[in-house]
C-alpha positions in Angstrom: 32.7 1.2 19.0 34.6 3.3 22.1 37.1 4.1 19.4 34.7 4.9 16.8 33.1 7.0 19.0 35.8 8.8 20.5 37.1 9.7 17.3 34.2 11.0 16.0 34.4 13.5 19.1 37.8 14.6 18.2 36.8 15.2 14.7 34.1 17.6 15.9 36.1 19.1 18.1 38.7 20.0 15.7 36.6 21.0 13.2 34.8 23.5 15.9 38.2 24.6 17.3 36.3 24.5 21.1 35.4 21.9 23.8 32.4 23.9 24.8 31.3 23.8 21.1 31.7 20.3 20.2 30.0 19.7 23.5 26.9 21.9 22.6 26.8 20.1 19.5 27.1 16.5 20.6 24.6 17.1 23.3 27.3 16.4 26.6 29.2 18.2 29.0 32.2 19.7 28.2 34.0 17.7 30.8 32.4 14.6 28.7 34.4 15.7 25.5 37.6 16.3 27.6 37.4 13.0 28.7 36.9 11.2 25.5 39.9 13.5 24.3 42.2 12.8 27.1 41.1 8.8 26.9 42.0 8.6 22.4 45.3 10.2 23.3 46.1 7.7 26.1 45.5 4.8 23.3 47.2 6.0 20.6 50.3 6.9 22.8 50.5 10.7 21.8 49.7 14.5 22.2 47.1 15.3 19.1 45.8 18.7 20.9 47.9 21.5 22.4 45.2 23.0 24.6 45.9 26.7 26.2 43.1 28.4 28.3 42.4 30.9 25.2 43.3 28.5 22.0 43.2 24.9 20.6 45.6 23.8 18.2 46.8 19.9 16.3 49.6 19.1 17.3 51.8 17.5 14.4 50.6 13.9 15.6 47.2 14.8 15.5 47.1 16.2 12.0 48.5 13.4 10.7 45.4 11.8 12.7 42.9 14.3 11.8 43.2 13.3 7.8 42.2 10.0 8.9 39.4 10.4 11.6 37.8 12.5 9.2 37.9 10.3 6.4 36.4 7.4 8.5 34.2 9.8 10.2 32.6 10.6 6.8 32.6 7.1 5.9 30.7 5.9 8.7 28.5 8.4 7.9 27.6 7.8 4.6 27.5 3.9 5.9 24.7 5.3 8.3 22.7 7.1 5.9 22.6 4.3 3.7 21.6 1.8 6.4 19.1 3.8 7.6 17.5 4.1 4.0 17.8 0.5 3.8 15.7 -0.1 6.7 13.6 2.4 4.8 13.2 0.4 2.3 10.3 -2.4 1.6 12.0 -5.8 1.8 11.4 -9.8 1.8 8.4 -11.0 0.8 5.0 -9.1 -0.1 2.0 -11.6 0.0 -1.0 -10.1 -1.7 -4.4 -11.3 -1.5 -7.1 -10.6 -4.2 -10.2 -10.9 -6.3 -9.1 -12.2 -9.8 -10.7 -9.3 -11.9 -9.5 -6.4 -10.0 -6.2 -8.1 -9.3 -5.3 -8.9 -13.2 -6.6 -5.6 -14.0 -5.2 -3.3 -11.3 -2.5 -5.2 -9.7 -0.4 -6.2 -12.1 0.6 -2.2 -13.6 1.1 -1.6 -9.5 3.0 -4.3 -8.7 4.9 -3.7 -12.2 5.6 0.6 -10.8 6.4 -1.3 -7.7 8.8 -3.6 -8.5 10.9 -0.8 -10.6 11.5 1.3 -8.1 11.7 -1.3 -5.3 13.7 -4.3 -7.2 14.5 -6.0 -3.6 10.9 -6.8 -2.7 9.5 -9.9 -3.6 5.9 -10.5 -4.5 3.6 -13.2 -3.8 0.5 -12.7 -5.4 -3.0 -14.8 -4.7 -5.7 -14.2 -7.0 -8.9 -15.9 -6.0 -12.5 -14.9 -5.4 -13.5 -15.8 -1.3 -12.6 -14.4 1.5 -9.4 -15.7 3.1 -8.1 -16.3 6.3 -5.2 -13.6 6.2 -3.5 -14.6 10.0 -3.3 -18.3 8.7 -3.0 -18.1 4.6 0.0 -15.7 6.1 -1.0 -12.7 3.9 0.0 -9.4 4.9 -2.0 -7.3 2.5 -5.8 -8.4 0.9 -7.5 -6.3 -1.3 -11.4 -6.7 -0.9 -14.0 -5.4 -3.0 -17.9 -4.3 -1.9 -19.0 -4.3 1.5 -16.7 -5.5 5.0 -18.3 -6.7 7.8 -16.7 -5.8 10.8 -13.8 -7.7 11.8 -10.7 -7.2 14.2 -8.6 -6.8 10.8 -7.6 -3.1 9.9 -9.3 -2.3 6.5 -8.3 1.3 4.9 -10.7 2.2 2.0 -9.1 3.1 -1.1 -11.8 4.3 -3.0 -15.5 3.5 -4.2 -16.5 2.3 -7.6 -20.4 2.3 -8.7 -22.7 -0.8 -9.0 -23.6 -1.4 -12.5 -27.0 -3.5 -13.4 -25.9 -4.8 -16.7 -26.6 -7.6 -20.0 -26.0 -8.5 -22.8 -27.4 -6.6 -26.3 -28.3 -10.0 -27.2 -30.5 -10.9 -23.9 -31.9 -7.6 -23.6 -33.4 -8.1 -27.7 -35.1 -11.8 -26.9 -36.4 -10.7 -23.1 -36.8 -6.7 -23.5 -35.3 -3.9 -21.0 -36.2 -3.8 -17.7 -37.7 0.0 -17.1 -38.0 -0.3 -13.5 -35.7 -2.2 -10.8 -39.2 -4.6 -9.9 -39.0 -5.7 -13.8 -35.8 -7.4 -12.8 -38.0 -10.1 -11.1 -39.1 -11.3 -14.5 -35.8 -11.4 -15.5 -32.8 -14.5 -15.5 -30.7 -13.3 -12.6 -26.7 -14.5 -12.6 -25.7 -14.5 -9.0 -22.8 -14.5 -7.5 -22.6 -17.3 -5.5 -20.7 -15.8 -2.5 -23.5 -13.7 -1.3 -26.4 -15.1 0.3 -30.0 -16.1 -1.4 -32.1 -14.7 -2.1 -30.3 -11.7 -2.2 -32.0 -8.2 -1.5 -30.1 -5.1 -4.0 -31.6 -1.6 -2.9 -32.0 1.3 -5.5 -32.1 4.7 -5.0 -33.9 7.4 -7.4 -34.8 10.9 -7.0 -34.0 10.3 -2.9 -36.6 7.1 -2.7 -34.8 3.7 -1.9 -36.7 0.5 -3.5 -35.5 -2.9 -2.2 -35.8 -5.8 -4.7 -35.4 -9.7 -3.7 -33.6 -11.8 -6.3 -33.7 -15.4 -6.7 -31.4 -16.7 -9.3 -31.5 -20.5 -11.1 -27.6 -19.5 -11.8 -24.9 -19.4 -9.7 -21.1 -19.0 -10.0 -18.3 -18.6 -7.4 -16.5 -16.4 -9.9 -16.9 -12.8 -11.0 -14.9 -13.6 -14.5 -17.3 -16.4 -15.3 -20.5 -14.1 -13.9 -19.4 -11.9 -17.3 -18.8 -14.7 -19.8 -22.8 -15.7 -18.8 -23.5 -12.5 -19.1 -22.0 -11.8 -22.1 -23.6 -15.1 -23.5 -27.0 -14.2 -23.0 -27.5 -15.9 -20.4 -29.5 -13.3 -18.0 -29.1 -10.3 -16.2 -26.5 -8.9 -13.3 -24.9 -6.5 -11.3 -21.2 -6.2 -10.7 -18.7 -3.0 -9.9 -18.1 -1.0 -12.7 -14.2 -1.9 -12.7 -15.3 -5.4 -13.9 -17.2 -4.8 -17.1 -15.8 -1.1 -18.0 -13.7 -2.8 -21.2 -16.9 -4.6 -22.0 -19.6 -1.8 -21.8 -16.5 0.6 -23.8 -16.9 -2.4 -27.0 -20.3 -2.7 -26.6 -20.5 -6.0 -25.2 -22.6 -5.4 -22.7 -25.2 -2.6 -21.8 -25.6 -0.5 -18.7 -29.7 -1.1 -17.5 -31.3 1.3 -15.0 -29.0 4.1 -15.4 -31.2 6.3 -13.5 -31.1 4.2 -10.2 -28.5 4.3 -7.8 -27.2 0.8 -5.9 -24.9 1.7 -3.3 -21.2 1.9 -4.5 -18.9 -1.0 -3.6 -15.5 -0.2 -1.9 -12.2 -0.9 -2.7 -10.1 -1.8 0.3 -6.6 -2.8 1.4 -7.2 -5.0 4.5 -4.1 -6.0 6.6 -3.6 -7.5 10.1 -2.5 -4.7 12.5 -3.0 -1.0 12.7 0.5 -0.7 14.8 4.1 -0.8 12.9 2.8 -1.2 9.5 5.6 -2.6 7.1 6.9 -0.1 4.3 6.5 -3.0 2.2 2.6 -2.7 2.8 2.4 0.9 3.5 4.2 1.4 0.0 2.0 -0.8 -2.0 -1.0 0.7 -0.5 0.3 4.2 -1.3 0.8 3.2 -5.3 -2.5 1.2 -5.7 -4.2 4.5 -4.2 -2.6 6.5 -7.3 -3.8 4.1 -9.2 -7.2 3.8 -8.5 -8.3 7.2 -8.3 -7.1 8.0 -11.7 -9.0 5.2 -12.9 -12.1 5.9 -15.1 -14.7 3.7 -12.8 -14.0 5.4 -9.5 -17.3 7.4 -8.1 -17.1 11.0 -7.8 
């Protein structure tokens, strides 16, 4: 590396025609660049610089050297640059926590804009609706829908997406439309098992907040089977919009109590550290963003 270095000082200085130059240039003391002159010439065994207190010239040894130094000197160069956008680069192994909806839904056109432009990173993706243990499931990047608790985990929020009370056309014709967020207690409530019973939802409308306690004879650990109920007839729900969006475009199911408000659920890329974030994380976070807030079930 001496000789890679030295060389690289008689290029410059060659190319400025001045010790004090190439000195300014390289940050050093001229005495520094004299010195890393007078030490290449001493290992090659010849003159390549006649030096005169008013000009620098090659002598023939050292333009025969010249062609070469600059060649490698460009090389190594371009060598650099290129390492350096390596290291720029997201690499290894991506492991990607999710919900199942939102990650068949959302993930897979990211990961798919992902992977085109970034063909050397692999991706591990865990679909799966509970809240994992990222430190020992070894996950550097979870994606969690609605409402984080605080945690020592760093949680960036991508965007929001509304709350939808929602059925079935075929529920809503044998029980009747609930007018009022306190008709939903005479209602079949499908719950999602993961939050707590009963569990309190609180509407907003024309700036008063109404809380409302739901008990619910049916419970599933999964949001995908939450709409298949749902859509069955089965009773009455509330999911983010991203979930049922296709379903309530076909007419499958039907928006209830459009003119209260339930808080908006969030949309956020959890990962372990705030420090020396990856590209690889940093990256996918940046493309899912894009994605998400062009999507049609973000709130304004």
């Amino acid at each position: 590396m001496d000789e890679l270095k030295r060389i690289g000082v008689f290029t410059r200085v060659v190319e400025t025609k001045s010790f004090s130059e190439a000195a300014r240039q390289l940050g050093v003391a001229k005495s520094a660049v004299s010195k890393q002159i007078a030490q290449l010439e001493k290992e090659v065994g010849v003159r390549l610089l006649n030096r005169t207190t008013r000009s620098l010239s090659l002598t023939e040894a050292g333009e025969i050297f010249y062609r070469h130094s600059a060649d490698i000197v460009s090389r190594t160069e371009v060598a650099l640059s290129e390492l350096r956008e390596y290291q720029n680069q997201p690499t290894g192994t991506l492991r990607i926590s999710c919900p199942v909806d939102f990650g068949t839904q959302h993930l897979v056109p990211v990961i798919k804009q992902v992977r085109a432009l970034y063909p050397l990173l692999k991706i591990d993706l865990l679909l799966e609706d509970r809240v994992i243990n990222m430190v020992e499931d070894g996950v550097d990047l979870a994606i969690r829908i609605g409402w984080l608790q605080e945690s020592n985990l760093v949680a960036k929020k991508i965007c929001e997406t509304p709350v939808i009370v929602f059925a079935s056309p075929e529920y809503l014709a044998q029980k009747g439309i609930p007018k009022t967020p306190q008709d939903l207690q005479q209602h079949d409530w499908v719950s999602l098992s993961l939050f707590s019973s009963p569990l309190t939802w609180q509407f907003e409308h024309n700036g008063q907040k109404q809380s409302v306690q739901m008990h619910s004879q049916l419970k599933t650990n999964s949001v995908a089977a939450i709409l298949a109920l749902v859509k069955s007839g089965q009773g009455i729900s509330a999911l983010s919009k991203f979930v049922m969006q296709d379903d309530i475009d076909q007419g499958l199911l039907q928006p209830l109590l459009t003119d209260y408000q339930l808080e908006p659920s969030g949309v956020y890329a959890v990962y372990p550290h705030r420090e020396h974030v990856p590209p690889k994380v940093r990256i996918f976070i940046d493309f899912l963003s894009r994605h998400c807030h062009n999507a049609a079930w973000v709130s304004n």
